[in-house]
C-alpha positions in Angstrom: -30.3 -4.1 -17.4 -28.5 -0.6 -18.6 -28.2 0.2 -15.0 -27.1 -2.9 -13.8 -24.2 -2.6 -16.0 -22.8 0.8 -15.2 -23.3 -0.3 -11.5 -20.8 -3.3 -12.6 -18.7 -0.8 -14.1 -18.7 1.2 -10.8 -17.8 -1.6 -8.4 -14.8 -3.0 -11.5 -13.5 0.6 -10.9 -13.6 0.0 -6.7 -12.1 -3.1 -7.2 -8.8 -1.2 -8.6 -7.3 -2.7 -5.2 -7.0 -5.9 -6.2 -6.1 -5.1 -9.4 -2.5 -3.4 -8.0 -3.6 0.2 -8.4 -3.1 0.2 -12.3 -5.6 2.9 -12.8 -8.4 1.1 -14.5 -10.6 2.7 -11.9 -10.2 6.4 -13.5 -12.6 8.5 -15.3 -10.5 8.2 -18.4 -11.1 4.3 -18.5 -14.7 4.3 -17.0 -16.1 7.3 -19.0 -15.8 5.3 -22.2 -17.4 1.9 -20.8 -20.4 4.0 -19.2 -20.8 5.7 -22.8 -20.6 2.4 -24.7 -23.7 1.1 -22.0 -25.3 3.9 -23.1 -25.1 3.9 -27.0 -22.7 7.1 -26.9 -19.4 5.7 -26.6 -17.7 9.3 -28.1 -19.8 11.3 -25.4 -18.4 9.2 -22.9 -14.6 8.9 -23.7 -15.1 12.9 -23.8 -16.6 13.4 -20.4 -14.1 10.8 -18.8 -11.1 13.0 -20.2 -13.2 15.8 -18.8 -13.2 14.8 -15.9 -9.5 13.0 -15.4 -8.1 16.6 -16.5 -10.4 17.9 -13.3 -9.8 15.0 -10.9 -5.5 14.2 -12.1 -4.1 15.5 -8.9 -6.7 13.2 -7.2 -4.7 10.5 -5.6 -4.7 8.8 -2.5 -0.9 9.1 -0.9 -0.4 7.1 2.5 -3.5 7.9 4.1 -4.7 11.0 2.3 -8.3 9.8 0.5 -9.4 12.2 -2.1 -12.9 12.6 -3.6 -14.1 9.5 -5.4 -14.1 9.6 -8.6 -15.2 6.3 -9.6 -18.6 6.6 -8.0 -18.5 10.2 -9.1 -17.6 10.1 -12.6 -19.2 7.1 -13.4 -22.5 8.8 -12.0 -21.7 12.0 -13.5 -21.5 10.6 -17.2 -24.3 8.3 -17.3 -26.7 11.0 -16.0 -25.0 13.6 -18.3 -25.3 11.2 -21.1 -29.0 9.9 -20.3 -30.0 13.6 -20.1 -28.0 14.6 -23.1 -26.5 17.7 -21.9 -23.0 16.9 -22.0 -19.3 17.4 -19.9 -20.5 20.8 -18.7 -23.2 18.9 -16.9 -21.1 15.7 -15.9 -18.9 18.1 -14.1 -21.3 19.5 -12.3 -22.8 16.6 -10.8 -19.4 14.7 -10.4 -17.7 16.9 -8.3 -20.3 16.7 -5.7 -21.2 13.5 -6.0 -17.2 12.6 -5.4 -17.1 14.2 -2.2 -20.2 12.4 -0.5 -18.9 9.2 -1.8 -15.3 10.1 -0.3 -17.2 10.4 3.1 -18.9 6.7 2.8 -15.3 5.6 1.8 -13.3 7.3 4.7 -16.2 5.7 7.1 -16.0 2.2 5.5 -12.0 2.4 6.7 -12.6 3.3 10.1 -15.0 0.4 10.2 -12.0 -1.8 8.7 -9.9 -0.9 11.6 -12.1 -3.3 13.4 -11.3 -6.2 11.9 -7.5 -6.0 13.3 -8.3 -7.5 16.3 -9.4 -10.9 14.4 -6.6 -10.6 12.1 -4.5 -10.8 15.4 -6.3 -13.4 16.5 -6.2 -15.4 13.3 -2.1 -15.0 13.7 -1.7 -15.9 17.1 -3.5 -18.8 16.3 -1.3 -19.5 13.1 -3.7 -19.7 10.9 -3.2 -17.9 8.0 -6.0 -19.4 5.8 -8.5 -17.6 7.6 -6.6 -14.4 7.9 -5.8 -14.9 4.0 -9.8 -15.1 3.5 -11.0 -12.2 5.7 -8.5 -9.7 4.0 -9.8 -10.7 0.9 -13.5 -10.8 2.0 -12.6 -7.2 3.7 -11.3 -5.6 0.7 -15.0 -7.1 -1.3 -16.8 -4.7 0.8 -15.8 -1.5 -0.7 -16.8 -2.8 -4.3 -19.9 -4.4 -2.7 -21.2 -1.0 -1.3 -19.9 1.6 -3.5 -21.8 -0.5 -6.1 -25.2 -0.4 -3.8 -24.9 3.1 -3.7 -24.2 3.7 -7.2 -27.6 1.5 -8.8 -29.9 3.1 -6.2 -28.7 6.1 -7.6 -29.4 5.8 -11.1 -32.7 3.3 -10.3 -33.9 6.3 -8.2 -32.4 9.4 -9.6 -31.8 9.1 -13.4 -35.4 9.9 -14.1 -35.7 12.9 -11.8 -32.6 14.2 -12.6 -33.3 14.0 -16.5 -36.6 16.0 -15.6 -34.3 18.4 -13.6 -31.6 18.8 -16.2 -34.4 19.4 -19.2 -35.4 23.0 -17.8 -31.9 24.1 -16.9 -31.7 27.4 -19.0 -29.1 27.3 -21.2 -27.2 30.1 -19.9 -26.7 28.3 -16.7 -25.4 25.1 -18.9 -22.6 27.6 -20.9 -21.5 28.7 -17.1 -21.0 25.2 -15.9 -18.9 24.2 -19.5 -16.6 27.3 -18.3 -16.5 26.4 -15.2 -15.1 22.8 -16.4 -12.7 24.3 -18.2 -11.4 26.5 -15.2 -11.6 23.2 -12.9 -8.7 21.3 -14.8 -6.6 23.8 -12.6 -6.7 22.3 -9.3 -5.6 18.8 -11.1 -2.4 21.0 -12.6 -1.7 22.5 -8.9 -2.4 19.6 -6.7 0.2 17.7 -8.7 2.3 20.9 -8.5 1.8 20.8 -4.8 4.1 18.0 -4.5 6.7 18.5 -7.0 6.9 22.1 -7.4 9.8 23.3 -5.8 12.7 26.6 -6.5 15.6 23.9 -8.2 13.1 22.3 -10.8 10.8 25.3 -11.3 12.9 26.4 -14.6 11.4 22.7 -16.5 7.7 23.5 -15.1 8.3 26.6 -17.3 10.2 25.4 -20.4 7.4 23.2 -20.8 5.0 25.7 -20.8 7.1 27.8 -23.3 7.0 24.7 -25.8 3.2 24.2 -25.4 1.8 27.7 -25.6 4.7 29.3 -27.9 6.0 26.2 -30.0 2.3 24.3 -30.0 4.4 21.0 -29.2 2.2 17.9 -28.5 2.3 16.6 -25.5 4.5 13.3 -26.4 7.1 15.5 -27.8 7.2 17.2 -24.4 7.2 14.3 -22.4 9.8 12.8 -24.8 12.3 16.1 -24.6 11.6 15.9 -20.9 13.0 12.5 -20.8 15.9 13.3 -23.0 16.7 16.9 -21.1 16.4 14.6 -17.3 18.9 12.2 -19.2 21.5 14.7 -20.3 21.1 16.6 -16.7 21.4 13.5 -14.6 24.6 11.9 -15.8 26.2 15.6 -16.0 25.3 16.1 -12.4 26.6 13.1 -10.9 29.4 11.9 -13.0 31.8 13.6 -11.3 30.4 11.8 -7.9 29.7 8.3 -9.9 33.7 8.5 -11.1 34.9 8.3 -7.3 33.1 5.3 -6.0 34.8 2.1 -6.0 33.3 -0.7 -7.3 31.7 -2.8 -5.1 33.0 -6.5 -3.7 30.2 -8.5 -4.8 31.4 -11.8 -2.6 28.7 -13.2 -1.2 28.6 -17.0 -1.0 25.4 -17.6 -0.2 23.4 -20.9 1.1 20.9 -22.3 -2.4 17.4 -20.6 -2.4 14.7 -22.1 -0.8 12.3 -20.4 -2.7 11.3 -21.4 -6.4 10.4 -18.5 -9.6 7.4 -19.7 -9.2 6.6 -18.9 -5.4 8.3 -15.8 -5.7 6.1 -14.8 -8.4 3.3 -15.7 -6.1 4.8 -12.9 -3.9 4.2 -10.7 -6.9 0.4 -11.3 -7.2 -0.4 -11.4 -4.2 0.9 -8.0 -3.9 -1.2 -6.9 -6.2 -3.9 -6.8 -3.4 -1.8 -4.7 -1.1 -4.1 -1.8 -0.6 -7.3 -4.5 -0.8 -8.1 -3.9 3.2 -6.6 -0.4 3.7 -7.5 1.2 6.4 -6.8 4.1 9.0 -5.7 2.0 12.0 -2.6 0.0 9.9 -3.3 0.7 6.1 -1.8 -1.6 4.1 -0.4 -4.7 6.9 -2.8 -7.3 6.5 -1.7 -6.6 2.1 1.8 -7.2 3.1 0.7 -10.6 5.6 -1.2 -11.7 2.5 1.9 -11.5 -0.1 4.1 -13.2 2.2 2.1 -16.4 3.1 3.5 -18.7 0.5 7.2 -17.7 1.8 5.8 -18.2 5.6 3.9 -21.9 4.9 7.0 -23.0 3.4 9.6 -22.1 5.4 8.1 -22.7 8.4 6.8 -26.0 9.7 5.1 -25.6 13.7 2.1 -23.3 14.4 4.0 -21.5 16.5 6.7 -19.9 14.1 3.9 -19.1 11.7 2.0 -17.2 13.8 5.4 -15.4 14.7 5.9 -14.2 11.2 2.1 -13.5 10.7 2.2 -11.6 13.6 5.4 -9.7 12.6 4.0 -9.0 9.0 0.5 -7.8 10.6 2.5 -4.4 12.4 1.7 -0.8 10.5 3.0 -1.2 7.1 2.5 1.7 4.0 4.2 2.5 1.4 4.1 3.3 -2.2 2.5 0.3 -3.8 5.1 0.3 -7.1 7.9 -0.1 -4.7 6.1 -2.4 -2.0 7.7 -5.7 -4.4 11.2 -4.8 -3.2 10.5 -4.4 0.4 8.4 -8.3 -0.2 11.5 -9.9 -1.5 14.0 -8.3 1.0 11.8 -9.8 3.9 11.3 -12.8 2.3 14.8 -13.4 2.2 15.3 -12.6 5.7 12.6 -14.3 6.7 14.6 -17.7 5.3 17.9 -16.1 7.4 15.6 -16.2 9.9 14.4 -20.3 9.5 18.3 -21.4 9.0 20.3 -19.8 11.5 19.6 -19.5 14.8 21.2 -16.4 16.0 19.3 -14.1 13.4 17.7 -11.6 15.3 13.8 -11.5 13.8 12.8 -8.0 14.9 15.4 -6.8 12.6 12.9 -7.5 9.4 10.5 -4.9 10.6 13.0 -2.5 11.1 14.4 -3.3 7.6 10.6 -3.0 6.7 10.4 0.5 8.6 13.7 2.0 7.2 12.4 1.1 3.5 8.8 2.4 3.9 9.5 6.2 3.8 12.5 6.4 1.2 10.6 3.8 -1.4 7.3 5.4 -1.3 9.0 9.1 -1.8 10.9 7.7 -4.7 8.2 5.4 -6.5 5.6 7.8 -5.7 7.1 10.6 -7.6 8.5 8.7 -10.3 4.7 7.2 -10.8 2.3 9.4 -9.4 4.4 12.6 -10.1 5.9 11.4 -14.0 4.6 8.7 -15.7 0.7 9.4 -14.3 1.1 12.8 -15.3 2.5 12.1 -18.9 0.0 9.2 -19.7 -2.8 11.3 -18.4 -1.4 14.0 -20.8 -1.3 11.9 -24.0 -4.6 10.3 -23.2 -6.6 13.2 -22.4 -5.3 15.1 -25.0 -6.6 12.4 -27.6 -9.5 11.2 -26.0 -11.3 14.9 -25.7 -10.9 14.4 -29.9 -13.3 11.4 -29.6 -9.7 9.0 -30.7 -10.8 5.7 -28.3 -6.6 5.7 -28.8 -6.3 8.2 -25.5 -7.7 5.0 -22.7 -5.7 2.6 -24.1 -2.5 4.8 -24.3 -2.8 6.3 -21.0 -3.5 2.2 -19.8 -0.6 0.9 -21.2 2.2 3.8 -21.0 1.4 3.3 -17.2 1.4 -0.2 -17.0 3.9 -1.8 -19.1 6.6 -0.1 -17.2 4.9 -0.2 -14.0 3.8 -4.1 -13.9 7.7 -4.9 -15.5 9.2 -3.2 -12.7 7.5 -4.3 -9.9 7.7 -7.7 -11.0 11.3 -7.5 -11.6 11.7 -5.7 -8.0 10.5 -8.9 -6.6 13.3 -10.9 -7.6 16.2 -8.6 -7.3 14.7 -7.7 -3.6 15.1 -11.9 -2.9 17.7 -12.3 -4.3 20.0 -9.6 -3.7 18.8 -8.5 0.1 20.2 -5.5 1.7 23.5 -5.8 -0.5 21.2 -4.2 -3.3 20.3 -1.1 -1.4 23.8 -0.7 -1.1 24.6 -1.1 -4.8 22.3 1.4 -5.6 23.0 3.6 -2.9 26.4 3.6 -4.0 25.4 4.2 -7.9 23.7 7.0 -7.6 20.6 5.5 -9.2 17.9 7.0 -6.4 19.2 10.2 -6.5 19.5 9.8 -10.5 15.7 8.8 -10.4 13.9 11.2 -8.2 15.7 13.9 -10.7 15.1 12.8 -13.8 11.2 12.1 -12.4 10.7 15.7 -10.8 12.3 17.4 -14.7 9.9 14.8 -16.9 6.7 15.4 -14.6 7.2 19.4 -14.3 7.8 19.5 -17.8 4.6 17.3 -19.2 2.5 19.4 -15.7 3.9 22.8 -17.2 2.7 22.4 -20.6 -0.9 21.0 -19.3 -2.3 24.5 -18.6 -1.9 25.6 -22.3 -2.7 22.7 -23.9 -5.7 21.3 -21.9 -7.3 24.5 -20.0 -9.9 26.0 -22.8 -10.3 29.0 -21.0 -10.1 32.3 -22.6 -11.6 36.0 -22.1 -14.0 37.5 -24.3 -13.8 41.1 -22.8 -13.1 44.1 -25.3 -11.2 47.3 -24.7 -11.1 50.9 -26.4 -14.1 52.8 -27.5 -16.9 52.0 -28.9 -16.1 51.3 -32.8 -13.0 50.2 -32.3 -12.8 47.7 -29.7 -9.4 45.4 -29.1 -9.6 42.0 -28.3 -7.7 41.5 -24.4 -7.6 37.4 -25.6 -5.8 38.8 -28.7 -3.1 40.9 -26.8 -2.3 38.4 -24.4 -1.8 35.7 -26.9 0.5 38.6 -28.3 2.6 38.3 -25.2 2.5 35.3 -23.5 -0.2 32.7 -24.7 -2.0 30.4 -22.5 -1.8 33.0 -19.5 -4.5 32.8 -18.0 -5.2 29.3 -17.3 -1.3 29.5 -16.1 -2.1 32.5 -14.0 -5.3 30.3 -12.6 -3.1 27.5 -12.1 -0.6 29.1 -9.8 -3.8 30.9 -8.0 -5.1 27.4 -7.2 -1.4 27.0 -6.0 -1.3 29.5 -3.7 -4.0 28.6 -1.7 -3.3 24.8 -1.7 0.5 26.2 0.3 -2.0 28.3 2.3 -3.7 24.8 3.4 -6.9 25.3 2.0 -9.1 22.3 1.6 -9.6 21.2 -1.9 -13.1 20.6 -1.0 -13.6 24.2 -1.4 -11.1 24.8 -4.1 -13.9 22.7 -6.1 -16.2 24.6 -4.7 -14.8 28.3 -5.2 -13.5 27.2 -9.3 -17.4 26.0 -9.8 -18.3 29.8 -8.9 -15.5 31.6 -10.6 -16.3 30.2 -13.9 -19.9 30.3 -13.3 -19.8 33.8 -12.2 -17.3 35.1 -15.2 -19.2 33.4 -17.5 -22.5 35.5 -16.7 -20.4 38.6 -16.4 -18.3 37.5 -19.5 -15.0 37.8 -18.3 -14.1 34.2 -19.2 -15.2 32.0 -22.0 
């Protein structure tokens, strides 16, 4: 029955696509409901902030997959747990674990690419209950076999690998708990990879300085970060936002023919946008699937639904925190398009097309890049203290924001249309986003190395007698340096495009290694 139950855990964490990517699938969330299976519910909200710190920078952008670490972390705490050895040994098991399971994923969306030709088919035809049923049925498979894979693991391995784990000497166990604590690194630079750039670099810095010098917590961080990217925002374009003339909002427009409630449909469906990603089109058959209820209503013959199926069925992929806006704008040219008769209809997929790229750069830093990266922070930080406070903080700091605004997005995208890129535009209010996002994230990714990395040395220099304590003279002069120094190492060969893969692999070894030559601790 115990096993049965983490596998359920496993395949709720693969069902995260139909759930609107709120990040219930993470190690953070997961660890915790594998530990309480288990009878060790603190043991398992510490190894799932373990491994979130390892596995933050983990996130699938367009079509980038990363390791899995659903099937890995869940994996890698219930065998740690089971064998009672702890993070040290979760990490070690996770991280390769992760990377198989990322190969079984990346094949199951090549084999998804398959299915387009019936979702053509099923739109040609007009009929969009079918194509409604084999996306969802599509997006059931991952869940279906990730959760296969996951009980004939424990059912065949937990066993063995307790055997295993019991005569693992326990020098090899201290190397692996350093090496966990040099692993959070490539988390800190893969987010850094993205954000990191010469006119932000000062905040990725200050918030080190308040971490490692001041010992500030990491909500007063995030929260001076949000004040600072306040204060910095309206200076820098004030000037610009004082010449703009305010906008002529005249625009008589025909009575909706779409009700709260149908638009809100729009807005659940989308939750299942990324349900039947795959390599071929990513998320189109998501984006068909949200507008249905728009299409069976305005449309009354076979042959303009399967029109606007097919149109909505074309490559679509964006940031899925933005994809509400893009929903309502086409659903509002999509009833242009059943009133007049000179609207040209290949004009919503190039509205689609031009929003794709600008949304997903701006909602995927201002998610992915700040509020990820500052919930993660605050929950980590209080979950690797045993508080069951961190999950549910990191949960709902994401969320409430997140699942407000993409709601809201729906509506202003239907109602407003284009005119509302326009207001924006002419506002200031992207611009005024993506730089308050990049100063909040650096910040709360700056101060993560002191604060989170336990890595220190325990090497001594002078003579014999009267040794000195290195970890004690570089606290003198700039604390936290070394799991900064590791951090921008990592960096550096993430810009020289190494894989992470080996990243992983090449942290395992240097902790492992300075551990058994005691140059880290």
């Amino acid at each position: 029955m115990t096993f049965i139950l983490i596998t359920l855990i496993a395949m709720f964490g693969h069902s995260e696509d139909f759930l609107g990517t709120t990040l219930l699938n993470r190690p953070l969330v997961l660890g915790p409901l594998v530990g309480l299976v288990l009878g060790d519910f603190t043991q398992g909200l510490i190894i799932g902030a373990t491994l979130e710190l390892i596995f933050m920078g983990n996130i699938k952008v367009g079509a980038a997959i990363p390791p899995d670490v659903i099937t890995g972390g869940v994996l890698g705490t219930a065998f740690a747990i089971i064998s009672g050895k702890g993070p040290a040994v979760a990490l070690a098991l996770a991280v390769p674990i992760s990377i198989l399971a990322e190969m079984v994923v990346s094949g199951l969306f090549i084999f998804r690419s398959g299915f387009n030709k019936k979702f053509t088919e099923y739109a040609e035809q007009g009929d969009w209950n079918k194509l409604q049923w084999l996306h969802i049925l599509s997006g059931l498979l991952k869940p279906l076999l990730m959760g296969l894979i996951t009980f004939l693991a424990l059912l065949l391995g937990a066993d063995v690998m307790k055997s295993f784990l019991d005569q693992i000497p326990e020098w090899v166990n201290t190397g692996l708990q350093v090496a966990g604590n040099i692993l959070p690194a490539l988390g800190f630079a893969l987010l850094m990879n993205v954000m990191f750039n010469k006119k932000v670099a000062p905040y990725f810095f200050l918030g080190f300085i308040l971490s490692s010098y001041l010992k500030l917590p990491m909500i007063a961080i995030g929260a001076l970060g949000v004040i600072i990217a306040l204060i910095v925002t309206s200076m820098s374009h004030k000037e610009t936002e004082s010449e703009d003339e305010p906008g002529n909002d005249e625009s008589a427009s025909q009575s909706p023919s779409f009700t709260k409630s149908e638009i809100r449909s729009i807005f659940f469906r989308s939750l299942t946008l990324e349900a039947n990603f795959n390599f071929e089109t990513c998320q189109n058959t998501g984006f068909a699937f949200s507008m249905i209820p728009v299409i069976r209503k305005i449309y009354k013959t076979k042959e303009a639904i399967a029109l606007a199926l097919k149109r909505h069925l074309q490559f679509f992929n964006t940031s899925p925190y933005g994809s509400t806006l893009i929903l309502g704008i086409s659903a509002a040219m999509e009833e242009q398009n059943s009133r007049a008769k000179d609207f040209n209809a290949e004009s919503i997929n190039g509205v689609k097309l031009g929003l794709m790229g600008p949304l997903a750069g701006i909602f995927d830093s201002l998610f992915w890049g700040t509020l990820k990266v500052i919930a993660a922070g605050i929950g980590t930080s209080l979950a690797l203290k045993g508080n069951i406070a961190g999950p549910l903080l990191f949960v709902l700091i994401f969320n409430i924001p997140h699942l407000l605004l993409r709601y809201q997005l729906t509506f202003i995208g239907y109602n407003q249309g284009n005119k509302f890129l326009q207001k924006i535009a002419s506002s200031h209010v992207m611009d005024k986003l993506t730089s308050g996002a990049a100063i909040v994230g650096l910040m709360v990714v700056g101060a993560m190395p002191a604060l989170l990395m336990n890595i220190k040395t325990p090497m001594q220099i002078g003579s014999s007698g009267s040794e000195i304590s290195l970890q004690g003279i570089l606290d003198q002069i700039v604390p936290g340096i070394i799991p900064l120094a590791l951090t921008f190492l990592v960096y550096f060969f993430l810009k020289k495009n190494i894989k992470t893969t080996w990243l992983l692999v090449g942290l395992l070894l240097l902790g492992f290694i300075g551990s058994v030559l005691h140059v880290f601790a």
